[in-house]
C-alpha positions in Angstrom: 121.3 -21.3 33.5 123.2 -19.7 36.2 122.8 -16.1 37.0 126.0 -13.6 37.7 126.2 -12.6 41.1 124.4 -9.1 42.3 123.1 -7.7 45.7 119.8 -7.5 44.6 117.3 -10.0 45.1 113.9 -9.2 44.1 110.7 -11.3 43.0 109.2 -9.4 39.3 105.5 -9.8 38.9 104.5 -13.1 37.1 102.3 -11.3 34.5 104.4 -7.9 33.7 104.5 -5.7 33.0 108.4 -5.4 33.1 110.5 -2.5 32.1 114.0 -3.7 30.9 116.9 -1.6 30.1 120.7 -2.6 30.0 122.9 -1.6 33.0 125.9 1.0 32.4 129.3 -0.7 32.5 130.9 -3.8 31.8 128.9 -7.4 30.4 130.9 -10.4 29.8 129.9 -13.6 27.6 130.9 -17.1 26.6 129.6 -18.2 23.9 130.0 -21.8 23.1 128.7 -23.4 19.8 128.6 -27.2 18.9 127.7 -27.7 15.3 127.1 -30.8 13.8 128.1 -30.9 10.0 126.5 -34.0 7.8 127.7 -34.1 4.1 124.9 -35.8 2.9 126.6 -37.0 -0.4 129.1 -38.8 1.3 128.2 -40.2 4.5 130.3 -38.1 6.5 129.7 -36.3 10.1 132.4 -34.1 11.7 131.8 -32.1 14.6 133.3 -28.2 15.6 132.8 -27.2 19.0 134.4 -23.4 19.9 133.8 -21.4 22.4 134.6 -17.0 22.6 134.6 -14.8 25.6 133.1 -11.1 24.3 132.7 -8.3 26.8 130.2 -5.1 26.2 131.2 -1.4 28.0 127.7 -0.1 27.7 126.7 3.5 28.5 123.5 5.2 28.8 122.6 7.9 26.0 119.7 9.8 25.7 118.6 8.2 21.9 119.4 4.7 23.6 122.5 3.2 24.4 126.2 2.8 23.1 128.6 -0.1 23.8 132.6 -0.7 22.9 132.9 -4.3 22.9 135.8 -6.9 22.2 136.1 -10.2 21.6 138.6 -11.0 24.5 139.5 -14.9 23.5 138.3 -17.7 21.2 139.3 -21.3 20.8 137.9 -24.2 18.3 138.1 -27.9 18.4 137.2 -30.5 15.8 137.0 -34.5 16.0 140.5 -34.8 15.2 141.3 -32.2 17.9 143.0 -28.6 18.2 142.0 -26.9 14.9 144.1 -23.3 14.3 141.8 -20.5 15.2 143.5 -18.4 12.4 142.9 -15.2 14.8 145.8 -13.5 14.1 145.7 -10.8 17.1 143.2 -10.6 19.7 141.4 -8.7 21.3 139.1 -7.6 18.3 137.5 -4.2 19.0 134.0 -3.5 17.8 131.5 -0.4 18.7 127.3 -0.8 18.9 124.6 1.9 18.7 120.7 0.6 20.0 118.5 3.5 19.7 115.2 3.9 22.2 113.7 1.3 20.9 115.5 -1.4 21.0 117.0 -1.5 17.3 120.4 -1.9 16.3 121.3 1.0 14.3 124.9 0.8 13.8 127.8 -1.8 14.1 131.7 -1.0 13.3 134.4 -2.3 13.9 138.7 -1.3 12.9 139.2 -4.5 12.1 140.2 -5.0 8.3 140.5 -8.6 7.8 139.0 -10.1 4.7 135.6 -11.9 4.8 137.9 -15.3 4.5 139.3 -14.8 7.5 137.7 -16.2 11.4 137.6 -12.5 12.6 134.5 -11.8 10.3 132.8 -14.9 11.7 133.7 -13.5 15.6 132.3 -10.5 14.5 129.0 -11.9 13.2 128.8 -13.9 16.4 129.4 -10.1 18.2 126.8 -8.4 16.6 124.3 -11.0 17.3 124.6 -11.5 20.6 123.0 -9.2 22.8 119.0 -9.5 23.3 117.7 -5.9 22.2 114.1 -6.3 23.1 111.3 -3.3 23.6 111.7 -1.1 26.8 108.2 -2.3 28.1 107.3 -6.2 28.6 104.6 -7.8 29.4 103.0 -11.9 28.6 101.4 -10.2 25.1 104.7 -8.5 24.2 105.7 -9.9 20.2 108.0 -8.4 18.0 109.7 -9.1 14.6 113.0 -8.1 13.1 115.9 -9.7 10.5 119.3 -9.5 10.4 121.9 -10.5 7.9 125.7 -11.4 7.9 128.4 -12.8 5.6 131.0 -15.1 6.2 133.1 -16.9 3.6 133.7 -20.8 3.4 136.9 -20.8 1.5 136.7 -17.8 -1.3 132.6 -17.5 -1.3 131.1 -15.3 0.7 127.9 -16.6 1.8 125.3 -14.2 3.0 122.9 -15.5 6.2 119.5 -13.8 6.4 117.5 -14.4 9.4 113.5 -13.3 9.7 112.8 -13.7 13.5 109.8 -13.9 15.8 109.9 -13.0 19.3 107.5 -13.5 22.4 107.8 -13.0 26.0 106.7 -15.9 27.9 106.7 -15.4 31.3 109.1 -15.8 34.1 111.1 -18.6 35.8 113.4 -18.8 38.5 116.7 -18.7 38.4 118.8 -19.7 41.5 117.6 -17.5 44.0 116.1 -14.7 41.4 113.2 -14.7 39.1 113.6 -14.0 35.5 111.9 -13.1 31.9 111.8 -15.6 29.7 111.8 -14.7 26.2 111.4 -17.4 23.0 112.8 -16.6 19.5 111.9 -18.4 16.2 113.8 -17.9 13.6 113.6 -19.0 9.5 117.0 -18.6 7.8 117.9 -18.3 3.8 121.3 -18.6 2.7 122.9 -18.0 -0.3 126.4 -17.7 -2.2 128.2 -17.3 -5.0 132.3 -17.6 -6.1 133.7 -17.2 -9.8 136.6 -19.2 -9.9 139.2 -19.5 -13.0 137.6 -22.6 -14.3 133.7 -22.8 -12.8 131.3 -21.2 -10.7 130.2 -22.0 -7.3 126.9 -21.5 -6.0 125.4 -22.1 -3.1 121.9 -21.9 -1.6 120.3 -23.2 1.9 117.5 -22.9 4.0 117.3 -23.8 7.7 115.2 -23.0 11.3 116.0 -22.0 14.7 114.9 -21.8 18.1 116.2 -20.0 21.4 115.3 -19.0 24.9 116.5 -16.5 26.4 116.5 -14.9 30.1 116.4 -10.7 31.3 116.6 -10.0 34.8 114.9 -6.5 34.6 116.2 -5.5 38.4 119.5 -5.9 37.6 119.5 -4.5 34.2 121.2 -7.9 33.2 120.9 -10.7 30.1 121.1 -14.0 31.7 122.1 -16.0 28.9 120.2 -18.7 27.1 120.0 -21.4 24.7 119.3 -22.1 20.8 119.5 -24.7 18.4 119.2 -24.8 14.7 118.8 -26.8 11.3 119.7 -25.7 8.3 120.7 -27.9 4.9 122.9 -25.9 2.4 124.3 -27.1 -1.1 127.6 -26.3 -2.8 127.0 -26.4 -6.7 129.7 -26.4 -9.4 129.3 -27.5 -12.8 128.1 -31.2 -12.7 128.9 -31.9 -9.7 126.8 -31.2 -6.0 127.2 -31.7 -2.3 124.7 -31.2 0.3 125.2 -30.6 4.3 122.7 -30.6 6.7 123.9 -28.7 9.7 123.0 -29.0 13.5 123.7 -26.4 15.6 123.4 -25.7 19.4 124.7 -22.7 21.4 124.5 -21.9 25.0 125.5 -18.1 26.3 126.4 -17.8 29.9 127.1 -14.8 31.7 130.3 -13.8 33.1 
C-alpha cells in the first residue's frame, strides 16, 4: 500500500505504545470497490467495479475533531461497460463530528436526494470511511463498535448493520516508513422491506467481512487499506424467491 508523501521519516516502536490523532487540514481518498454479484437461482454472475475520490478538511477541537468533507468524483463500470452513475451534481458536501474518543457522534449532510438515488450509497461509503480508533495504541489494544446504513435497491430500502471487532497488530513497513497495522472483523445483518400495489417484498441477508488497515502516528495520517466481504441476501415476494451471494473487495489509497 503506498504511503502519501511527507518530510518526516521516523521508525515507531514495534510494541507501542502509539498515540494517534488525525492531522488538521486536507485528506484525500480513492475508494475503489469490486463486487462480485451471484444470483444463485439463476446461474448468473455480473460484476460492478466503481471507484470515488472523497476529501476530509479536518480541524482540531477541544471535544475531538470536526471535518467538512465531499465526495469530489465517482465513476462505475459493469461487464457490459459504462453504467450511468445517476449523480446528478457533484461535489456532494457532507460534515463529521468524532469526539475524544474516537466515536462518531454526528454525520450531516444538505444533500436531499431520496434513499433510491446513488448519492445515499456515496454517502454511506463517506461516513464509513475514515478509521476512528482510540487515542492510545498499543499490541493489546481491542475495541468494538456498529454502524448501520440504508441504501435502496430499486424502491426498498435495505438497512445494513455491521457489529465489528477491532485489534491492533503491530507494525509493518511501508516504503520507506513504518506503520500500525490494524485488523477489523466484521458480521453483517441485512434486512428490507417494500409494499408494492400488488405484493410485498422482503428481504433478509447475512454476510462477514475482513480488513486491514494502516495509521502512520508521526504523520497524523490513514494509510489506506484493504477488505473483503461475503454476504448472501434474498429477495422474497409472494411465491416466488431469489438468492445472491455477494463478493466484495475494496482497496482505499491515499491521495
Amino acid at each position: 500500500m503506498p504511503a502519501p508523501e511527507d518530510p518526516v521519516r521516523t521508525d515507531l516502536p514495534r510494541r507501542g505504545p502509539w498515540t494517534f490523532a488525525y492531522a488538521p487540514g486536507t485528506h484525500r481518498f480513492e475508494l475503489q470497490t469490486e463486487a462480485v454479484v451471484e444470483a444463485l437461482t439463476a446461474s448468473v454472475v455480473d460484476t460492478i467495479t466503481s471507484v470515488i475520490v472523497l476529501a476530509y478538511d479536518i480541524r482540531s477541537m477541544s471535544d475531538g475533531f470536526r471535518v467538512d468533507g465531499r465526495v469530489e468524483s465517482f465513476g462505475v463500470s459493469g461487464v457490459t461497460g459504462e453504467m450511468n452513475a445517476g449523480v446528478d451534481q457533484l461535489p456532494i458536501e457532507f460534515s463529521m463530528a468524532i469526539d475524544s474518543l474516537g466515536r462518531l457522534s454526528e454525520f450531516s449532510s444538505p444533500d436531499t436526494s431520496t434513499c433510491g438515488s446513488p448519492s445515499a450509497a456515496l454517502l454511506a461509503s463517506a461516513r464509513e470511511l475514515l478509521v476512528l480508533p482510540p487515542h492510545t495504541l498499543d499490541l493489546t489494544t481491542t475495541w468494538t463498535d456498529s454502524t448501520s446504513s440504508i441504501v435502496c435497491r430499486g424502491d426498498i430500502p435495505i438497512v445494513t448493520e455491521a457489529r465489528r471487532e477491532h485489534r491492533v497488530s503491530g507494525t509493518v513497513a511501508l516504503r520507506d516508513r513504518r506503520a500500525v497495522r490494524m485488523l477489523r472483523r466484521s458480521t453483517v445483518t441485512i434486512s428490507g422491506a417494500s409494499t408494492r400495489p400488488t405484493q410485498v417484498v422482503r428481504v433478509t441477508g447475512s454476510g462477514t467481512a475482513d480488513a486491514e488497515f494502516f495509521l502512520d502516528p508521526v504523520s497524523g495520517r490513514f494509510l489506506g487499506g484493504t477488505s473483503r466481504s461475503t454476504a448472501d441476501i434474498s429477495f422474497d415476494a409472494a411465491s416466488r424467491r431469489e438468492h445472491f451471494r455477494q463478493h466484495v473487495r475494496q482497496t482505499i489509497t491515499p491521495l
